[in-house]
C-alpha positions as CSV (number, residue, x, y, z in Angstrom):
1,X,7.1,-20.0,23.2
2,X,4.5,-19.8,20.9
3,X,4.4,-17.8,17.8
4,X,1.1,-16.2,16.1
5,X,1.3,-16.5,12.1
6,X,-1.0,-14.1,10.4
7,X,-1.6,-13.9,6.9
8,X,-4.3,-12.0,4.8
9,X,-5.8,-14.1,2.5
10,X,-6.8,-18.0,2.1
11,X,-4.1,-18.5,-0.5
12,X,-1.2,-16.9,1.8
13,X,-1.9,-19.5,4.8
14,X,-2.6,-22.1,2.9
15,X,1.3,-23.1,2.6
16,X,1.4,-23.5,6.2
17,X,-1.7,-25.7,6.9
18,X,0.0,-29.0,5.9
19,X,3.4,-28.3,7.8
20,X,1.3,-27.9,11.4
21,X,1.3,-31.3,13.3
22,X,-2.1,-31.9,15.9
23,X,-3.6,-29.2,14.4
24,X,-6.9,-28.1,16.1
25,X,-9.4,-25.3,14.9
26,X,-10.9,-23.1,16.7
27,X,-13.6,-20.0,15.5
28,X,-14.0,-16.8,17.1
29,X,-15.2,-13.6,15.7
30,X,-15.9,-15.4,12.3
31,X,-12.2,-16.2,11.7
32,X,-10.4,-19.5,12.3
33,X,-7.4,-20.5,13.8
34,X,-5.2,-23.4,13.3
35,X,-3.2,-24.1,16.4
36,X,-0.5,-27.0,16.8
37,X,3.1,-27.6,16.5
38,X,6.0,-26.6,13.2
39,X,9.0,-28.2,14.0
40,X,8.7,-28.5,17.1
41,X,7.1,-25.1,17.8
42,X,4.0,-24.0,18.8
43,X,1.9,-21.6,16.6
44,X,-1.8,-20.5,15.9
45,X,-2.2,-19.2,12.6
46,X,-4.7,-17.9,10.3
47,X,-6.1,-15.5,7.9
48,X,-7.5,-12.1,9.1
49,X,-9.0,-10.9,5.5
50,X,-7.8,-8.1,3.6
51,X,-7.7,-4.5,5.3
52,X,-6.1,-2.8,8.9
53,X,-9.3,-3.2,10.8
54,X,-9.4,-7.2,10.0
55,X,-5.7,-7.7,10.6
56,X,-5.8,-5.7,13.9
57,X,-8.9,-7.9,15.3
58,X,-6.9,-10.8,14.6
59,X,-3.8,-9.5,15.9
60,X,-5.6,-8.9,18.8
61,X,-7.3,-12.2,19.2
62,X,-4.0,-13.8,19.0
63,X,-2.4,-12.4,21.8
64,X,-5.6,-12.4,24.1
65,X,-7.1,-15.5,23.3
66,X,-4.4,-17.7,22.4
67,X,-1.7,-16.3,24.1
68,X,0.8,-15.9,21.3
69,X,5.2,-14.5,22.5
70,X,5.0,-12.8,18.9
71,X,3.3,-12.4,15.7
72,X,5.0,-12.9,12.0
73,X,2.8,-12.1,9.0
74,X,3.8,-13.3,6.4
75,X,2.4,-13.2,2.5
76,X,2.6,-11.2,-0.5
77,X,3.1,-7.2,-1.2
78,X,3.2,-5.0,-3.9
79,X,6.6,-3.9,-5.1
80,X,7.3,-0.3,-4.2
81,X,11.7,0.1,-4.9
82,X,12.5,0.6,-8.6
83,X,15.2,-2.5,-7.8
84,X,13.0,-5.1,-6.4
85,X,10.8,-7.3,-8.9
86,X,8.3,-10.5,-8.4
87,X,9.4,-12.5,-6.9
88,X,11.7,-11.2,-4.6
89,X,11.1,-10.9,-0.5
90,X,11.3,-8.0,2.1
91,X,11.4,-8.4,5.5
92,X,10.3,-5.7,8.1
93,X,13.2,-3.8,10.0
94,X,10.0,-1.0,10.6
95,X,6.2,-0.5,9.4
96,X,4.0,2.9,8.4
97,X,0.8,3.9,7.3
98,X,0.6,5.7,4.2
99,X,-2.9,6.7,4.7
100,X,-3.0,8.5,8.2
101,X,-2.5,11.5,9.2
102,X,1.0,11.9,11.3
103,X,-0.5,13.7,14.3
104,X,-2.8,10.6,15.1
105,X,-0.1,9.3,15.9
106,X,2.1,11.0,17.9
107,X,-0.5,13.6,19.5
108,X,-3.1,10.7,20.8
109,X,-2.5,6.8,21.6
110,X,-0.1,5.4,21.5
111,X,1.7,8.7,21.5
112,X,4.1,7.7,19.4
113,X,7.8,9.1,18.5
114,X,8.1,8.3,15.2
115,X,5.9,7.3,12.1
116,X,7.1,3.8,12.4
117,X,6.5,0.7,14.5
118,X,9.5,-1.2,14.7
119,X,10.1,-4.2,14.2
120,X,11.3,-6.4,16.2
121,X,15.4,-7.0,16.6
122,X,16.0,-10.7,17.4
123,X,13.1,-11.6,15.3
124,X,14.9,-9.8,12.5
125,X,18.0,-11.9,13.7
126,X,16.1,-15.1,13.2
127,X,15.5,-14.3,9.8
128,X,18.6,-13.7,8.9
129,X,19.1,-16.7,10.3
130,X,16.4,-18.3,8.1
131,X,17.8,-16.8,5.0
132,X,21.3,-17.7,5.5
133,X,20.8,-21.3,5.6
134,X,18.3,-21.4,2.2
135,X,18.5,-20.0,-1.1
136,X,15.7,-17.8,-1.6
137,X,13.7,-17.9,-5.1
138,X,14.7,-13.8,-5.2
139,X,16.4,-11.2,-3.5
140,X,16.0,-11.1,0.3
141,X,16.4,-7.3,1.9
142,X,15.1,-5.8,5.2
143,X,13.4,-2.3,4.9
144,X,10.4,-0.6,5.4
145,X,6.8,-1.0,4.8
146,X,4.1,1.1,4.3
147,X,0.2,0.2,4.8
148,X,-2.9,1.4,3.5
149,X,-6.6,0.5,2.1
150,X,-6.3,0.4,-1.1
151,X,-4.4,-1.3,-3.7
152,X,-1.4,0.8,-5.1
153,X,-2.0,2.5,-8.7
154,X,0.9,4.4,-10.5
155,X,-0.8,7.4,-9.9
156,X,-0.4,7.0,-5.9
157,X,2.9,4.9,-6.8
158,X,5.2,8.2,-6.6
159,X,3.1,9.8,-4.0
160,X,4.0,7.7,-1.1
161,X,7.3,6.9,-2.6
162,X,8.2,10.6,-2.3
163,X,6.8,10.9,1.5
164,X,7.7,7.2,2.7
165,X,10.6,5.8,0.7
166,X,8.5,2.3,1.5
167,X,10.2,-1.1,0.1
168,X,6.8,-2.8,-0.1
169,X,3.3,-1.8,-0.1
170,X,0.0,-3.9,1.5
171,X,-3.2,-3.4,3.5
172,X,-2.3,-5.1,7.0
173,X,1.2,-4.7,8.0
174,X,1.0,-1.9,9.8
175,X,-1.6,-2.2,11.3
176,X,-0.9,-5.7,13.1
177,X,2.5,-3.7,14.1
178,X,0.1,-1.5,15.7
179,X,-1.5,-4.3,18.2
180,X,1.6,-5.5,18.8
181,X,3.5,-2.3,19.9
182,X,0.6,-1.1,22.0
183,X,1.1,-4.8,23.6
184,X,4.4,-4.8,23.9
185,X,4.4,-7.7,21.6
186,X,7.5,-8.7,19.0
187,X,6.3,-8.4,15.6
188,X,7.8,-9.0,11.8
189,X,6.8,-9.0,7.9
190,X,8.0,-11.1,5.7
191,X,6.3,-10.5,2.5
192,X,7.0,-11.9,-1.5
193,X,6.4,-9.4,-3.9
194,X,3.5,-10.4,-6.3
195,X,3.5,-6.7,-8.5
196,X,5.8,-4.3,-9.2
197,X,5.3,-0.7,-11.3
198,X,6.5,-2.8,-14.5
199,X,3.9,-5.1,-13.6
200,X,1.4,-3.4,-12.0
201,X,-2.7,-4.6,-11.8
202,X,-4.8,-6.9,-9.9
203,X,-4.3,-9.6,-12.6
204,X,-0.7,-10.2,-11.8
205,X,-1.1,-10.5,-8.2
206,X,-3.8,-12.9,-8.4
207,X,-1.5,-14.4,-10.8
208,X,1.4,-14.7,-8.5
209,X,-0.3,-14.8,-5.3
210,X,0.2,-18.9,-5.0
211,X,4.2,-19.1,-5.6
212,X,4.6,-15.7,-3.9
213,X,2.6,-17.1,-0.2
214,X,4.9,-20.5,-0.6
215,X,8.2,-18.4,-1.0
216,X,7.4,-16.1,1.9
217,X,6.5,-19.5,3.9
218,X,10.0,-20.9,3.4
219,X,11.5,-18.4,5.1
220,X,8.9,-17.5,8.5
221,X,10.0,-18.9,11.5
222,X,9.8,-21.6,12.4
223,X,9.1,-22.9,9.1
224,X,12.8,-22.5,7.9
225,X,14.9,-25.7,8.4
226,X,18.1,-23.4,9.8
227,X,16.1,-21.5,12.0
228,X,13.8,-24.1,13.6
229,X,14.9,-25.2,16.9
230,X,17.3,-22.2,17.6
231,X,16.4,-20.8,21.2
232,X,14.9,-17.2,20.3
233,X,14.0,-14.8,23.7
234,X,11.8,-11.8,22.6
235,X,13.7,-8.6,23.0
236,X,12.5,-6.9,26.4
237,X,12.0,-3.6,24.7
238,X,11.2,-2.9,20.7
239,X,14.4,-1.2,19.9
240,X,13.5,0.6,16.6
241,X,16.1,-0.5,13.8
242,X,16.7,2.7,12.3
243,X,19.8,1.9,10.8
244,X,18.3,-0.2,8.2
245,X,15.9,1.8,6.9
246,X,16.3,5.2,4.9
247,X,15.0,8.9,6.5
248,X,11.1,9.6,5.9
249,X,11.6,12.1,3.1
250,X,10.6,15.9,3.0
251,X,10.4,16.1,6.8
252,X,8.0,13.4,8.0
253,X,10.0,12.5,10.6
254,X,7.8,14.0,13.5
255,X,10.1,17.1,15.5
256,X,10.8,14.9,19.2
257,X,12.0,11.7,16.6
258,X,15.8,11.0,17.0
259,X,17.4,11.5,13.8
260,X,18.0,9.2,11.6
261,X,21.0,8.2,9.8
262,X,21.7,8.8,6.0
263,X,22.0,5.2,5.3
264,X,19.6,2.4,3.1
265,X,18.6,-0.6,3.3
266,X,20.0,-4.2,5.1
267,X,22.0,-6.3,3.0
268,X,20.4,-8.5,-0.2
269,X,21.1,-11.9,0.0
C-alpha cells in the first residue's frame, strides 16, 4: 500500500519531511514530491499550493503518476463550530463546497447524490485508531468540512454556517475529495484549527500555522505510533458516513439524497 499525503502549504508538510526514510524527489507540473517510507510505509507527499484547482492537480498526479491506495491531507483550517478553538483537530467523516452551485453537482459529472464526498470508512477507523493511542494537544471530533476560495470573514462566517453546518473551513479539502471519488480512491482530512470567529484574521493563522501542521502530523497515518503497522484494506466502495455528520440545513440536501439522520457529530476525544 502506499499512501498520498497532501498538504497546502510549505509549512503544513514540512513536519513530515524529516520522518520519511530514502526519500527521493521528483518534479512534475512545477510541484515536488517526496516519496519514501514512514514507519514502514510507503508514501509520496507534498504540497499542492493554496486553492481547489492546485489541490485537484496534485490529487491527480498522485494517483496517476505515483500510484498512491489513498490520499490523506492533512494541515490547518479555520474554525467554523462555536465549540471548537485553536488548537483543536477535525477529521473528515464527509467534505463540501461552499462556493458551488448544488446542481453542478448532481445534474453533470460526477452526477452526484448528495452535496458531500465521503469520506472514507476504514480510513476514518484508522484514525480513531491513531487518536486512541495519543493524547492530542486539543479536542479531536470527526465532522464535516466545507471548501471554498477564499479565506472566511465573519461576514461569510454565518452564511455558510446557516446552509452547511461545516466543522471546519479551508481552500482544498474538497476538492481533493473530488479526485478521489471520481477515482474511486479512499480519501480523509485531518486538519488543526489555526482561527476561530474569536480569533479570526490572517495574522493568527500565520501565527499558528507551525504548531497547528505538527499537531495534525501526529495523528495522519502512518505517522501515529498506534496506527503504524496495523493492516488497513481500502473500503471496496465509499460508504458515505452520514451518521456522523448533521443534515445540510434549510433543504440542501438535493431531492434523490437518502435522508439523513437528526444526529451530530462523532465523539471528542
Amino acid at each position: 500500500m502506499k499512501i498520498g499525503i497532501l498538504c497546502a502549504g510549505d509549512d503544513e508538510l514540512a513536519p513530515f519531511l524529516p520522518l520519511i526514510k530514502g526519500c527521493c524527489v521528483t518534479e512534475k507540473a512545477m510541484l515536488k514530491f517526496y516519496t519514501g517510507r514512514i514507519n514502514g510505509i510507503d508514501v509520496a507527499a507534498l504540497f499542492s499550493g493554496v486553492c481547489k484547482v492546485n489541490a485537484a492537480i496534485a490529487s491527480q498526479l498522485l494517483i496517476d503518476l505515483f500510484g498512491v491506495d489513498a490520499i490523506i491531507n492533512a494541515g490547518t483550517a479555520g474554525g467554523m463550530a462555536p465549540d471548537l478553538d485553536v488548537f483543536d483537530t477535525v477529521i473528515s467523516t464527509e467534505a463540501c463546497y461552499h462556493d458551488v452551485a448544488p446542481d453542478i453537482l448532481t445534474e453533470f459529472h460526477p452526477w452526484m447524490d448528495s452535496l458531500s464526498f465521503p469520506a472514507d470508512p476504514g480510513l476514518i477507523r484508522l484514525s480513531r485508531s491513531a487518536v486512541a493511542g495519543m493524547s492530542p494537544v486539543g479536542k479531536v471530533v470527526w465532522g464535516r468540512m466545507a471548501t471554498g476560495e477564499s479565506f472566511i470573514t465573519h461576514h461569510r462566517r454565518a452564511k455558510i454556517c446557516a446552509e452547511l453546518a461545516p466543522l471546519t473551513v479551508d481552500m482544498e479539502t474538497a476538492a481533493i475529495a473530488h479526485v478521489c471519488y471520481v477515482n474511486i480512491i479512499p480519501f480523509l482530512a485531518i486538519r488543526c484549527i489555526t482561527d476561530t470567529s474569536e480569533h479570526s484574521s490572517v495574522e493568527h493563522f500565520e501565527q499558528n500555522c507551525k504548531r497547528a501542521s505538527d499537531i495534525a502530523k501526529d495523528i495522519t497515518p502512518p505517522c501515529s505510533r498506534s496506527s503504524a503497522g496495523i493492516l488497513f484494506t481500502p473500503s471496496e466502495t465509499q460508504t458515505p458516513v452520514w451518521e456522523r455528520s448533521p443534515p445540510f440545513p434549510h433543504g440542501l440536501s438535493i431531492q434523490k439524497t437518502a435522508s439523513l439522520p437528526q444526529c451530530g457529530r462523532e465523539a471528542v476525544f
